[in-house]
C-alpha positions as a Python dict, from the first residue, in 0.01 Angstrom:
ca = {
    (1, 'X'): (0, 0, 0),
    (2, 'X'): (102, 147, -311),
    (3, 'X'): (478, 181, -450),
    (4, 'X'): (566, 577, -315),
    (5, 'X'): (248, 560, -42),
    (6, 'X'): (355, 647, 292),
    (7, 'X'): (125, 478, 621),
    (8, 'X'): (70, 795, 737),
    (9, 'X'): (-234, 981, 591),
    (10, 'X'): (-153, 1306, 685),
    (11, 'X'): (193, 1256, 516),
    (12, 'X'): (44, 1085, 210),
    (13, 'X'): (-176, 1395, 157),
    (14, 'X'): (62, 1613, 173),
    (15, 'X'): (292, 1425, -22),
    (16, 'X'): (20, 1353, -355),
    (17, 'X'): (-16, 1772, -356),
    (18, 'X'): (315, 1793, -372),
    (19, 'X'): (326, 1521, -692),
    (20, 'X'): (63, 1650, -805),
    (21, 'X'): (221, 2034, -843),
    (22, 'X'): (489, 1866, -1007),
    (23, 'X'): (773, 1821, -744),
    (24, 'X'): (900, 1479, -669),
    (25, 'X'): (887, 1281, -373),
    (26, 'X'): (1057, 1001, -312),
    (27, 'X'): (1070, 727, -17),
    (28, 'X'): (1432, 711, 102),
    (29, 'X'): (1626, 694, 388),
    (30, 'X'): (1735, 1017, 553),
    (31, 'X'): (2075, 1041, 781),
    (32, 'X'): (2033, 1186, 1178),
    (33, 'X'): (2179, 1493, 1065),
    (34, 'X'): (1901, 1637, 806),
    (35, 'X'): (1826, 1951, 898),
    (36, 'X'): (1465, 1895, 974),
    (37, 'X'): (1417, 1487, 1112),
    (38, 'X'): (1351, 1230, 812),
    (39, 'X'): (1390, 1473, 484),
    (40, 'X'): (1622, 1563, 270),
    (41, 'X'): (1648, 1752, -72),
    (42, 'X'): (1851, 1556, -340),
    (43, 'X'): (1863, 1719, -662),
    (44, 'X'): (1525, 1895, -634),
    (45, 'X'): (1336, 1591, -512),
    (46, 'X'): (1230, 1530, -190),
    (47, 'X'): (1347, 1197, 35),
    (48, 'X'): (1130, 1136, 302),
    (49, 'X'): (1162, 871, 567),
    (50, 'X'): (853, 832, 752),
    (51, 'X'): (970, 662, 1009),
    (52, 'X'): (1223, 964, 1120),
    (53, 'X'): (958, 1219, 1010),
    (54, 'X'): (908, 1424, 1311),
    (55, 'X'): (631, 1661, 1169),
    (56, 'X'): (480, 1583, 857),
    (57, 'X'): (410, 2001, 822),
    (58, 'X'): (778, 2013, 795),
    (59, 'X'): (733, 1865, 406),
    (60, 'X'): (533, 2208, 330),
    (61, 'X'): (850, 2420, 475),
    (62, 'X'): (1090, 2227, 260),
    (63, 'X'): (903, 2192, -37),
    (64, 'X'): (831, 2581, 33),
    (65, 'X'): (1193, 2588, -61),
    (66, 'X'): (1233, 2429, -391),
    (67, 'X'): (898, 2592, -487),
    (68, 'X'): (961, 2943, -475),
    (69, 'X'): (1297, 2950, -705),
    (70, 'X'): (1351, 2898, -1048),
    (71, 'X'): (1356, 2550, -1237),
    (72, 'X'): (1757, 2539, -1289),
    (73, 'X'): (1781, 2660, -948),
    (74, 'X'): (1552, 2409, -829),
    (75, 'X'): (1740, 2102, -984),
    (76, 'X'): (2078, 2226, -785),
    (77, 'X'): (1964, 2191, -452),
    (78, 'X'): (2120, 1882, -274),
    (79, 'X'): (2089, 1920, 85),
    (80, 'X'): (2154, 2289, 141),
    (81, 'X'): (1872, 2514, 1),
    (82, 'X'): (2069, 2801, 133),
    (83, 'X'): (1998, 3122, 352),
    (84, 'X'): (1883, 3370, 189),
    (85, 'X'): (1647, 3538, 431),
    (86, 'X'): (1378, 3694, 142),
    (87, 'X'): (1358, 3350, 6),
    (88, 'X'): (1298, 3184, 404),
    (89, 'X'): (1026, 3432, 394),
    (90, 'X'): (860, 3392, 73),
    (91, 'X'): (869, 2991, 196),
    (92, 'X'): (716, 3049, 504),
    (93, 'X'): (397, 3217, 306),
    (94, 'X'): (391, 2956, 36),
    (95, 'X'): (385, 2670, 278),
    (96, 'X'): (130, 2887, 477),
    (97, 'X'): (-56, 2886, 144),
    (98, 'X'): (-45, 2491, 84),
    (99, 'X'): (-171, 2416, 414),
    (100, 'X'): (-502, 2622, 384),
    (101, 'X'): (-551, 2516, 28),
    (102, 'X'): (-522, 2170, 178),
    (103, 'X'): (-800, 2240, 455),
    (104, 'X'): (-461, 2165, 677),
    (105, 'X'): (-473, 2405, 1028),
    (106, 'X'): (-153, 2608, 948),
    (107, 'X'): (-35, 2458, 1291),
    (108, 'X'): (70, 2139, 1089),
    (109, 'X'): (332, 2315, 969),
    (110, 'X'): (405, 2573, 1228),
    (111, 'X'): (405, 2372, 1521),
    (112, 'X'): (590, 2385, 1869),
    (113, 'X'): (928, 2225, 1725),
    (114, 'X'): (994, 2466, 1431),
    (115, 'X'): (1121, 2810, 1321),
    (116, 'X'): (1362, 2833, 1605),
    (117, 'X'): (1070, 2923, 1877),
    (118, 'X'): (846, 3153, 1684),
    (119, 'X'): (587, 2918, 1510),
    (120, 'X'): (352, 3087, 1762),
    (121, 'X'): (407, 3497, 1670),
    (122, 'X'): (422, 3350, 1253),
    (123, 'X'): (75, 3204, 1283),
    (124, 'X'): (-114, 3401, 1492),
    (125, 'X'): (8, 3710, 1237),
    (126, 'X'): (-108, 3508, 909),
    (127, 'X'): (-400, 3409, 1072),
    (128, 'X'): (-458, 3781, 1134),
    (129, 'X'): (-374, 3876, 770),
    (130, 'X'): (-21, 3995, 886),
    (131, 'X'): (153, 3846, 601),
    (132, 'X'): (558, 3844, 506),
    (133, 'X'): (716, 3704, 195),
    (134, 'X'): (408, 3770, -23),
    (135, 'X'): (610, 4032, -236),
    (136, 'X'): (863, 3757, -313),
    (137, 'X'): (554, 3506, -398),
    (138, 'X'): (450, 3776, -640),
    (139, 'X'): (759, 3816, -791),
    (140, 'X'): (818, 3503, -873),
    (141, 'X'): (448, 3476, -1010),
    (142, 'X'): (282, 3271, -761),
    (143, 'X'): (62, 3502, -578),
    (144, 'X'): (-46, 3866, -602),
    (145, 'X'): (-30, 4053, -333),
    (146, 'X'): (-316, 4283, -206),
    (147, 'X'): (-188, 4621, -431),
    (148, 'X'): (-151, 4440, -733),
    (149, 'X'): (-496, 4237, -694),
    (150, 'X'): (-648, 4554, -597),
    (151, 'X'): (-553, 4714, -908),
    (152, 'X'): (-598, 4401, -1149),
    (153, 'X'): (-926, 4250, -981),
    (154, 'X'): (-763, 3956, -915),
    (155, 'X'): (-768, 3767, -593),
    (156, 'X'): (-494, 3786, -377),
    (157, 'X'): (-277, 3589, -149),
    (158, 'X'): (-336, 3351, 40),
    (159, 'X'): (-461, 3260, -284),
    (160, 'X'): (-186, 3089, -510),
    (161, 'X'): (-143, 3198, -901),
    (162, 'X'): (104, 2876, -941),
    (163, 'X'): (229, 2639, -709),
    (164, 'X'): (592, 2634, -875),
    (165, 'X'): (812, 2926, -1006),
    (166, 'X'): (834, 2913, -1353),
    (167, 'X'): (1128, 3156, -1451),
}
């Protein structure tokens, strides 16, 4: 195996789009008390310790997070990524994003375990088209929602601009 290659290769797929867009991921260990099981956020990079990796989805979600904010923002984030409610929203619909662009089913990352028991009611309404957090994506210039493709002719979200806020 590789140096940074993880056994799974669910997790190691996820994990090489995530390089790839330009976010670091790092093999580490991860105490009992991360907020989701076997990854934390030090710095802007993401430790991941497969063997307390509950979900692998759950790298999506938290990469969701360092994503959709600003580079100097981005860098800060040790741990806590905060709670800003537009932002958990704009996360949810990036990491919604990722999976389909990976041919992922969405359910990887909204499964059973997560969003405090409504994975269920956040899937089936993106699967329908139902989408929140788009407006922040476009905002932050890394999706267009349906107005503003309709009027520029471009296509829009679940269809990503950018993976990673620039500004």
């Amino acid at each position: 195996m590789s140096p940074g290659a993880f056994h799974d290769p669910l997790t190691e797929t996820i994990a090489g789009f995530l390089r790839e867009i330009g976010l670091e991921v790092r093999i580490g260990e991860v105490r009992e008390d991360a907020v989701l099981p076997g990854i934390r956020i030090d710095h802007g990079a993401l430790v991941v310790e497969e063997a307390r990796l509950a979900h692998p989805g759950d790298l999506l979600h938290e990469a969701g997070h360092l994503a959709v904010v600003p580079p100097a923002r981005r860098a800060r984030f040790h741990h806590d990524v905060g709670n800003d409610g537009g932002e958990e929203m704009a996360v949810i619909a990036w990491s919604y994003a990722a999976a389909l662009h990976l041919g992922l089913d969405p359910a990887i990352v909204f499964h059973d375990a997560g969003y405090r028991g409504d994975s269920a009611s956040i899937l089936e309404n993106f699967t329908r088209g139902y989408y929140f957090g788009v407006p922040m994506l476009d905002l932050g210039g890394l999706a267009y929602d349906l107005p503003r493709a309709a009027r520029e002719g471009l296509a829009p979200y679940p269809k990503m601009r950018r993976w990673l806020r620039q500004a």
